[in-house]
C-alpha positions as CSV (number, residue, x, y, z in Angstrom):
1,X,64.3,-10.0,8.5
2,X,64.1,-7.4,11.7
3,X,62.1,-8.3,14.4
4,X,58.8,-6.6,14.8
5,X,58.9,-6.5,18.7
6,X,59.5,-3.3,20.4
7,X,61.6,-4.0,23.7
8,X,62.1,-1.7,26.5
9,X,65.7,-0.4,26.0
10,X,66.6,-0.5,29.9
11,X,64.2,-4.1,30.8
12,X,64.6,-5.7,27.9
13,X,61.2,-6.6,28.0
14,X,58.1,-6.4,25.2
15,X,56.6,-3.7,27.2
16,X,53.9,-2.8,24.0
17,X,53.0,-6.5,24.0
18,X,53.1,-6.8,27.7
19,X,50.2,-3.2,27.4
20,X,48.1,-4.4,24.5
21,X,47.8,-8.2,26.3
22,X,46.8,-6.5,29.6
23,X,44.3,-3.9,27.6
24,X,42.9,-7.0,25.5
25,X,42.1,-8.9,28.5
26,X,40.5,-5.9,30.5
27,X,38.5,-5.4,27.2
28,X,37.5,-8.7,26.0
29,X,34.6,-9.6,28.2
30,X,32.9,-6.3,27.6
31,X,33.5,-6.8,24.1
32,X,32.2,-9.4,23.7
33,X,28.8,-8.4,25.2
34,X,28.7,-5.5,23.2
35,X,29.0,-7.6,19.9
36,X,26.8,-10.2,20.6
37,X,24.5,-7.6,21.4
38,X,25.2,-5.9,18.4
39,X,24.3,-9.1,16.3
40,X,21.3,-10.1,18.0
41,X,19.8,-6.8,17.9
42,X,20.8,-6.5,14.1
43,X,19.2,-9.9,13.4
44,X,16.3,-9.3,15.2
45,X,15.6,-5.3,13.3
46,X,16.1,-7.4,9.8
47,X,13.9,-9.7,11.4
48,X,10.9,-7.6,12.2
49,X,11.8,-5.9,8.8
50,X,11.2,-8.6,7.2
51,X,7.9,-10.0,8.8
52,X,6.4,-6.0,8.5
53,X,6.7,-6.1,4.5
54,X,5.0,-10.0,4.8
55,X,2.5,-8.1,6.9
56,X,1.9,-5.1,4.4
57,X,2.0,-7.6,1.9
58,X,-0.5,-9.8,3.1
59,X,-3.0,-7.3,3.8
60,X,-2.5,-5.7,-0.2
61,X,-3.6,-9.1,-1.1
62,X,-6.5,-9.4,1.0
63,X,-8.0,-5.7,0.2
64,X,-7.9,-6.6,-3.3
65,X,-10.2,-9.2,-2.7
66,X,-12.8,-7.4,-0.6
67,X,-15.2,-6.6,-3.1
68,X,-18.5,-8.4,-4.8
69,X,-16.2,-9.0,-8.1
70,X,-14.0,-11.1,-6.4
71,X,-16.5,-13.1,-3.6
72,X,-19.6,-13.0,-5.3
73,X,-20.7,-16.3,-6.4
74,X,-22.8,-15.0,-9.0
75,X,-21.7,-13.5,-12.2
76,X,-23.8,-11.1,-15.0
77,X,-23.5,-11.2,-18.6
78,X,-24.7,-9.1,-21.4
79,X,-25.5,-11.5,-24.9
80,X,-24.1,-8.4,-26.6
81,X,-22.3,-6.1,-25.1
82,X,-22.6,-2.9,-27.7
83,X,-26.0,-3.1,-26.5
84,X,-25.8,-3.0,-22.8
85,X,-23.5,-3.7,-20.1
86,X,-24.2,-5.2,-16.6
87,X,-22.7,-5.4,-13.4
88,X,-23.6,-6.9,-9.9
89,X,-23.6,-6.2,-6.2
90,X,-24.0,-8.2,-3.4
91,X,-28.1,-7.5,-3.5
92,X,-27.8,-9.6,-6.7
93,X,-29.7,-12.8,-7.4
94,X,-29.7,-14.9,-9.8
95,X,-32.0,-14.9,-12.9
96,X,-32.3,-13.9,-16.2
97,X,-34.0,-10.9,-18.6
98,X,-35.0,-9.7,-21.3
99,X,-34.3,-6.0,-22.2
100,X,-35.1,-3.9,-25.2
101,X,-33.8,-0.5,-25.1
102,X,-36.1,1.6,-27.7
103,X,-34.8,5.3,-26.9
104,X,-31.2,6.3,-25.6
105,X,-31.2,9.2,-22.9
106,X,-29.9,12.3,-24.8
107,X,-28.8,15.5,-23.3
108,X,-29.2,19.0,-24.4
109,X,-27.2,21.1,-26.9
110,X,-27.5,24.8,-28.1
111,X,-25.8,26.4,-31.2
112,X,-25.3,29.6,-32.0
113,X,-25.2,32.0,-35.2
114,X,-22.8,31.8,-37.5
115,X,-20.2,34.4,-37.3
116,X,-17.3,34.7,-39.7
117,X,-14.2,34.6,-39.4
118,X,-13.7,31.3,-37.6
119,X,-12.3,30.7,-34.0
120,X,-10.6,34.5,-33.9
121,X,-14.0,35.7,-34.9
122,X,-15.3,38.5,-32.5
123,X,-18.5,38.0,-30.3
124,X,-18.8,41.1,-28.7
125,X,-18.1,44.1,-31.3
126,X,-19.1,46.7,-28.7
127,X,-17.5,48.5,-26.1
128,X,-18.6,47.2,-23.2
129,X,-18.9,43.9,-21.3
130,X,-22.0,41.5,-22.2
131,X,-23.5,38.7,-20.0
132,X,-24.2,35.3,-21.3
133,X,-26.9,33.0,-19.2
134,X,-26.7,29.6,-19.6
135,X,-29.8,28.0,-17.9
136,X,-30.5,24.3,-17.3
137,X,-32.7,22.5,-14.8
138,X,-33.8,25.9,-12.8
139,X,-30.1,26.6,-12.4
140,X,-29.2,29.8,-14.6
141,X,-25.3,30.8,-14.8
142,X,-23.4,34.0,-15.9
143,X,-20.5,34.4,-17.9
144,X,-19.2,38.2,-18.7
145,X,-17.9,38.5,-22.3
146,X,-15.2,41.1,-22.8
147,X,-15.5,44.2,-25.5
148,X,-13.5,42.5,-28.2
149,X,-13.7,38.5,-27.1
150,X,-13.3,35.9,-29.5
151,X,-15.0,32.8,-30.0
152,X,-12.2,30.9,-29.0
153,X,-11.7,33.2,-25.7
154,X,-15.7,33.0,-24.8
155,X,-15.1,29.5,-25.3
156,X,-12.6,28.9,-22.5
157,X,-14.2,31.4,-20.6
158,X,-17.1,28.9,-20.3
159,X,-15.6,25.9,-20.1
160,X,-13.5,27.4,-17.1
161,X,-16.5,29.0,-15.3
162,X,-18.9,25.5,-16.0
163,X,-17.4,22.7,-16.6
164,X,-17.9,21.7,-13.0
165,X,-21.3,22.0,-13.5
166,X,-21.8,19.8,-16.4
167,X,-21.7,22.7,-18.8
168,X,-19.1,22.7,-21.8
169,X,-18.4,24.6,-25.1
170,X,-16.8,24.1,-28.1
171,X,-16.1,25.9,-31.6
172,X,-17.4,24.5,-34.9
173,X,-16.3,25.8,-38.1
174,X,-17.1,24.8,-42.1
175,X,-17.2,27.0,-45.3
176,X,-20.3,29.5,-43.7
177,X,-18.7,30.1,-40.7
178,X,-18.1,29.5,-37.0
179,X,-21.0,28.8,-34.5
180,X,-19.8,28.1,-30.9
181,X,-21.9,24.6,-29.2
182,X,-22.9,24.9,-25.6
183,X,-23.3,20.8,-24.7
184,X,-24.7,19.5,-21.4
185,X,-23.4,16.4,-19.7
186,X,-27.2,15.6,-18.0
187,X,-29.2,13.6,-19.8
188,X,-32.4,13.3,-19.6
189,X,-36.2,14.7,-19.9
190,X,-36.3,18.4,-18.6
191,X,-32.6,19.4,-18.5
192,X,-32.5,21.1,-21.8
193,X,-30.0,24.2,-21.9
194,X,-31.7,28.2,-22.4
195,X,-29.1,31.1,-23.3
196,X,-30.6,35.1,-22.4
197,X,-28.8,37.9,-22.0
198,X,-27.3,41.0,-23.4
199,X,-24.5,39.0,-25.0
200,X,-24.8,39.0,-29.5
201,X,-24.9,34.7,-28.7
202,X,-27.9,34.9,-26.8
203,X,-29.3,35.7,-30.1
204,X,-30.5,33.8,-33.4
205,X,-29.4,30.6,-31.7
206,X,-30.5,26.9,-32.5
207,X,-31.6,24.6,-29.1
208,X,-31.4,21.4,-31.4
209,X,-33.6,18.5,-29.7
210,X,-34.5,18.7,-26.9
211,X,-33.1,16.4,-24.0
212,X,-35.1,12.9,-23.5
213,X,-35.3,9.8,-21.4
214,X,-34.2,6.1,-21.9
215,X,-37.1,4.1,-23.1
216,X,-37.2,0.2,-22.4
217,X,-38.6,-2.8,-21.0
218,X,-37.6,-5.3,-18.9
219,X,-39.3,-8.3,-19.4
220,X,-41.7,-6.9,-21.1
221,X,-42.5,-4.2,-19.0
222,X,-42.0,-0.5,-20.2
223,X,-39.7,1.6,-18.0
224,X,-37.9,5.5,-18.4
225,X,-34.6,6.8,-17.1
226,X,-32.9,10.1,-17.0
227,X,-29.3,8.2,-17.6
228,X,-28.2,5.4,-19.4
229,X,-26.7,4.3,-16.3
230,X,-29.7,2.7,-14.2
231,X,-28.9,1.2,-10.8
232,X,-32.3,0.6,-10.0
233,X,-34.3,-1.2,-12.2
234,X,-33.3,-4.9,-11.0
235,X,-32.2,-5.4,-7.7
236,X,-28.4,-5.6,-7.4
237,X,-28.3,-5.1,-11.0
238,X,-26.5,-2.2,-12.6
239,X,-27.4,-1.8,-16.5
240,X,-25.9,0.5,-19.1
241,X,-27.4,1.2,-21.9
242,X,-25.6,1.9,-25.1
243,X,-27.4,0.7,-28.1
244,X,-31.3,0.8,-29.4
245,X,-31.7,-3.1,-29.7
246,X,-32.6,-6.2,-27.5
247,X,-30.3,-8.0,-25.4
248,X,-30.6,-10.6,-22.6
249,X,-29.0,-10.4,-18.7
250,X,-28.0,-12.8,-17.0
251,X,-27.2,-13.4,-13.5
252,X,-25.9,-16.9,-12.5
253,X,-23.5,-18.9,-10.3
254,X,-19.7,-17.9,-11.0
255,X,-18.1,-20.9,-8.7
256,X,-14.8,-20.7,-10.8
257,X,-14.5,-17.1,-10.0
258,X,-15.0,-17.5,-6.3
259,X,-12.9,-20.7,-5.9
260,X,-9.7,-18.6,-7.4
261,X,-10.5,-15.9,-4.7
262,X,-10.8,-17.9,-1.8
263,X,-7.2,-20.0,-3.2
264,X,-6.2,-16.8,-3.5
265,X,-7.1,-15.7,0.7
266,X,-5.2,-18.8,1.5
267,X,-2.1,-18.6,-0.6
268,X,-1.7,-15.1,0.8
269,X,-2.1,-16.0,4.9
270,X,0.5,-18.7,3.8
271,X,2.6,-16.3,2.5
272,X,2.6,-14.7,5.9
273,X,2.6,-17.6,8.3
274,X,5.7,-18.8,6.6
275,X,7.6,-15.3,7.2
276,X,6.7,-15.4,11.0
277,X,7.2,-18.8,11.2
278,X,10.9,-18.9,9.7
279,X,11.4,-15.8,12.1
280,X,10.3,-17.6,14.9
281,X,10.9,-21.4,14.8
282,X,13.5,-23.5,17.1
283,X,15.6,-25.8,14.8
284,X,17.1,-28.8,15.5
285,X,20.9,-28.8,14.5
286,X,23.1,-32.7,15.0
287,X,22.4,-34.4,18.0
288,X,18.2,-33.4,19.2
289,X,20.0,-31.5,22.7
290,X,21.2,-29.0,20.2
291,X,18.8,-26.6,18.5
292,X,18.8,-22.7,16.7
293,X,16.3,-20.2,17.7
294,X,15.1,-17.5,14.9
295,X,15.8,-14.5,15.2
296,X,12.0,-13.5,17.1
297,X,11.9,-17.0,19.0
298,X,9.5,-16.1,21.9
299,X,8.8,-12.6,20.5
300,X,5.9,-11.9,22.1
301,X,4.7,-9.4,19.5
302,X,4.7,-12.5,17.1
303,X,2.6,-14.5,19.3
304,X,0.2,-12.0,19.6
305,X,0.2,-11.1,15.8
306,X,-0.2,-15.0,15.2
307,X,-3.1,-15.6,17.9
308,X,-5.1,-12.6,16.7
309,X,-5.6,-13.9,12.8
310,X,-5.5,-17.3,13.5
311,X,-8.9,-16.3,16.1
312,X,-10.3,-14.9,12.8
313,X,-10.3,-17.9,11.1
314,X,-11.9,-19.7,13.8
315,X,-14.7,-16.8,14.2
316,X,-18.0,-17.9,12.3
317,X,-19.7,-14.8,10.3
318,X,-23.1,-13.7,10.9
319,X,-25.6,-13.8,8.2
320,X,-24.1,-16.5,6.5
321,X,-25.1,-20.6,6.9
322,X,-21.4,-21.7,6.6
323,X,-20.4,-22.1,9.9
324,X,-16.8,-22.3,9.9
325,X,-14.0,-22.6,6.9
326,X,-13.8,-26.4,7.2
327,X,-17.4,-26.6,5.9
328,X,-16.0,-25.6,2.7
329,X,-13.0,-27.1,2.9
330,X,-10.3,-25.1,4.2
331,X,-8.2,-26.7,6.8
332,X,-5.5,-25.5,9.1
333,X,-1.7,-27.6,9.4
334,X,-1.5,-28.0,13.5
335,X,2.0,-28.1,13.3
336,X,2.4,-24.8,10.9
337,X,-0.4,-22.6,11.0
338,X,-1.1,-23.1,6.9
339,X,-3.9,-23.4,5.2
340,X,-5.1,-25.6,2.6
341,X,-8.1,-26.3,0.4
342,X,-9.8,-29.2,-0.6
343,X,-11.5,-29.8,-3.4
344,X,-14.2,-31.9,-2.4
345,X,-15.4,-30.6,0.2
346,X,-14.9,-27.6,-1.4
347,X,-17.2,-28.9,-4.6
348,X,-19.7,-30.3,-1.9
349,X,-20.2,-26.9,-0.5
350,X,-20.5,-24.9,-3.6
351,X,-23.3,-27.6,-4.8
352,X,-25.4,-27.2,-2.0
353,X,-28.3,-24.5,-2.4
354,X,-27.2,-21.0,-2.7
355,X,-23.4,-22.8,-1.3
356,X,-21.8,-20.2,-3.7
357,X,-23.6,-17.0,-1.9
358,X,-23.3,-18.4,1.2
359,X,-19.2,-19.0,0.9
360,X,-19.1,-15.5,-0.3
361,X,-20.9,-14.0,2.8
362,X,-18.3,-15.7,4.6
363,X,-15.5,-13.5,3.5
364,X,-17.0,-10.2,2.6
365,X,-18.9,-7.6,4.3
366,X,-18.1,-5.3,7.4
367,X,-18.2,-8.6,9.1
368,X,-16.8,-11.0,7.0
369,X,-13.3,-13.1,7.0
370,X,-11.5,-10.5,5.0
371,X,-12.2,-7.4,7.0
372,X,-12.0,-8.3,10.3
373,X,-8.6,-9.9,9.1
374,X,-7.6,-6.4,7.9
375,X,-8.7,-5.2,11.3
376,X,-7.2,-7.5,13.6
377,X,-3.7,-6.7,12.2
378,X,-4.1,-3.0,11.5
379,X,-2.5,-2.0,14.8
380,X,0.8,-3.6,13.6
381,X,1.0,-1.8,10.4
382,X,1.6,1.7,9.4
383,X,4.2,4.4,10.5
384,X,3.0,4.1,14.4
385,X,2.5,0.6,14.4
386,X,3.5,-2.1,16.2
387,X,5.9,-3.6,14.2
388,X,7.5,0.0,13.2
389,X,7.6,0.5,16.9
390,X,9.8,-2.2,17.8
391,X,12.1,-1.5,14.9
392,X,12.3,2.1,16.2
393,X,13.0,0.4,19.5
394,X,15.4,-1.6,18.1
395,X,17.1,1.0,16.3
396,X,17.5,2.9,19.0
397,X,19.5,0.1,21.0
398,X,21.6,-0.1,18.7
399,X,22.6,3.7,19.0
400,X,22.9,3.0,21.8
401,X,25.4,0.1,21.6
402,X,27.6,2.2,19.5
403,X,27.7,4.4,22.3
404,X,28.7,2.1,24.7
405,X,31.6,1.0,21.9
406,X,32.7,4.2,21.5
407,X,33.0,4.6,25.3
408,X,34.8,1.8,26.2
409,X,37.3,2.3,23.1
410,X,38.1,5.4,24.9
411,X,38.3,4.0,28.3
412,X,40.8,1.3,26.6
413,X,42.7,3.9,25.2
414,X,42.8,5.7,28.6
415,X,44.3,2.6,30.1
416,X,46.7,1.8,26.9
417,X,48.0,5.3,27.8
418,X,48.0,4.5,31.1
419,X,50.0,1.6,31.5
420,X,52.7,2.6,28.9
421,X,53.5,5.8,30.8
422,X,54.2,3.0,33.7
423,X,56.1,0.4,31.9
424,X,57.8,3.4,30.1
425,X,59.0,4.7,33.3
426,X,60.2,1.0,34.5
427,X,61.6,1.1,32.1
428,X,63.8,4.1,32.3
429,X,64.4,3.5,36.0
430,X,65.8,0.1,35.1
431,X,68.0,1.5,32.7
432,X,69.4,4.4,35.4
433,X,69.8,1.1,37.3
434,X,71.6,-0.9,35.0
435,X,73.5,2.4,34.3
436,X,74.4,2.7,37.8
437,X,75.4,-1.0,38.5
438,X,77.8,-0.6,35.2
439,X,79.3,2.5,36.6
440,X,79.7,0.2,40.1
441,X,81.4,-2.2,39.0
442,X,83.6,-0.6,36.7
443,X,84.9,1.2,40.1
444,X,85.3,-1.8,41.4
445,X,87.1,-3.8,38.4
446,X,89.2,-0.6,38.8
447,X,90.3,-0.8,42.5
448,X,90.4,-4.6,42.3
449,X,93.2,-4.2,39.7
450,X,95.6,-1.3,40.4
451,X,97.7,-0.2,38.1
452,X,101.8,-1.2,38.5
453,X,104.1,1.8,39.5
């Protein structure tokens, strides 16, 4: 097999081994800066990565749990929901009542005359445009009917022109005919719908019943509404009415419901502290003088990330008799941030009076746990946050680093270039050397043996 080495013809020498050693040995030590850099910075990008989606994560979690639903420690029942329907907000107490709903809210509706012919029936036979007015509740509204509309083109025309306004029509046909419906989405005593105008529909038209209140009592006690929907009648309370029968409400302590929540709060800060903390911990590798930092060891964006929500959970909220999480039985690890719950001091809180109210206050509300968590790591979120910051930042050094490779390639390939052309040119004057001793001593051999005459 040939030899692979490359040997200056007039030295003799390895002269591209001799250049690549000396560029490999000028290059090494910057090298090796650069790559180490490289890695670190890499490491420490995926890092931050990494604890931003916790972050993001963490905070999802959270927001679905700020609301009444999911902190409230009382819960509302209907006995028969095709009756009525009830939900609760933080004004809620508990208790229970008795409603009988003896009159639904209706709203308004209009027919027209028949006209045959169905949908493609004409409406306005004439020559000129006709005006429609719709009126409801002191509010009257015009729509222009064309020379030659249909039914089924006056009906878009008003359901373009009002259905913002709770206004809507629609075509009904059987064996006499078609009629077009004007409909109202108000319910109601006093909202009934009035047509007038010039138009042939403003004519020989049917206003049905008229709109009316909900009738019923609470307890016994006679009350009206406009809606079905009432949001007043008990406080905290909202009812919807849907049938003409009795049902009973009932608003009571929901502890199961508010127990999952707040397992739920502390499964997702877990979640979180375990992402920083595997990002950030020193580990202990053979002997104990020997240990591995993560990749944000000392970060200080980390601490400050880790000091601002662990404050939270320290803060007490105002309004609320719980003074602190470890009254209900959340505890914190000292060694790893993490949270757990137990249960009984957990079922010792909830027992005490109103404990299941009181826990809630703890957590929602402008001031409770779950949005001053939201706000105390808000700044590290988002496009412009923090976190997206230093991965810019991070980024960028890394550009950076590639330029300072590329560089010193070149600069490497300068001297490469460099030191051939010397060693080339040794070379070569070695070889006129050599060439010239030869030619020397061939004189020489040549007067040292003359030839015989």
């Amino acid at each position: 097999m040939a030899s692979s080495t490359i040997t200056g013809v007039g030295s003799g020498f390895d002269t591209v081994g001799i250049v690549t050693a000396l560029v490999n040995a000028e290059k090494a030590p910057k090298q090796s800066q650069i790559t180490k850099l490289q890695t670190n910075t890499t490491t420490q990008l995926s890092a931050v990565g990494t604890v931003k989606a916790a972050l993001e994560s963490y905070r999802a979690a959270i927001a679905k749990l700020n609301s009444v639903s999911s902190f409230n420690g009382l819960a509302a029942s209907s006995s028969d929901e095709k009756i009525s329907k009830v939900t609760i907000d933080d004004k809620a107490s508990s208790g229970t009542y008795a409603l009988e709903v003896t009159q639904l809210a209706t709203a308004s509706k209009v027919t027209s005359k028949v006209f045959e012919g169905g949908a493609s029936a004409v409406v306005n036979a004439g020559t000129q445009s006709t005006t429609l007015t719709i009126s409801q509740s002191d509010n009257d509204y015009n729509v222009a009917i064309p020379a030659g509309a249909t039914m089924q083109q006056t009906r878009d025309a008003i359901n373009t022109q009002l259905q913002s306004k709770g206004i809507s029509a629609n075509v009904l046909t059987d064996a006499n005919g078609s009629r077009l419906v004007f409909s109202s989405q108000t319910t109601g005593k006093g909202t009934d719908i009035t047509i007038s105008g010039d138009s042939e529909l403003s004519t020989g038209y049917s206003a049905g019943n008229p709109a009316v209140n909900a009738e019923y009592t609470i307890d016994g006690i006679a009350m009206e509404s406009s809606s079905n929907k009432i949001t007043s009648a008990i406080s905290g309370v909202s009812l919807e009415l849907i049938d003409t029968k009795a049902s009973t409400i009932t608003v009571a302590s929901n502890t199961g419901t508010l127990k999952t929540s707040v397992q739920s709060f502390v499964t997702a800060y877990n979640a979180l502290l375990t992402s920083i903390n595997t990002q950030t911990k020193v580990t202990a590798t053979g002997d104990a003088a020997t240990t591995t930092s993560g990749a944000l060891t000392g970060d200080a964006s980390m601490r400050q990330l880790v000091n601002g929500i662990r404050n939270e959970l320290l803060q007490n909220t105002s309004g609320s008799s719980i003074g602190n999480l470890s009254q209900m039985g959340i505890s914190t690890d000292q060694k790893t941030g993490l949270l757990t719950l137990d249960d009984k001091k957990w079922d010792a809180a909830v027992a005490t009076p109103d404990g299941a109210i009181e826990i809630s206050k703890v957590f929602t509300g402008d001031a409770g746990l779950v949005a001053r968590m939201t706000k105390a790591t808000s700044a590290y979120v988002g496009t412009s946050g923090l976190l997206a910051s230093r991965a810019s930042d991070l980024n960028s050094k890394l550009t950076d680093l590639t330029t300072e490779q590329g560089e010193l390639d070149r600069r490497m390939e300068s001297l490469k270039s460099t030191l051939s052309a010397k060693y080339t040119a040794m070379d070569t004057l070695i070889a006129q050397m050599n060439a010239s001793s030869s030619s020397i001593m061939t004189t020489l051999n040549s007067l040292n043996n003359p030839k015989d005459d």
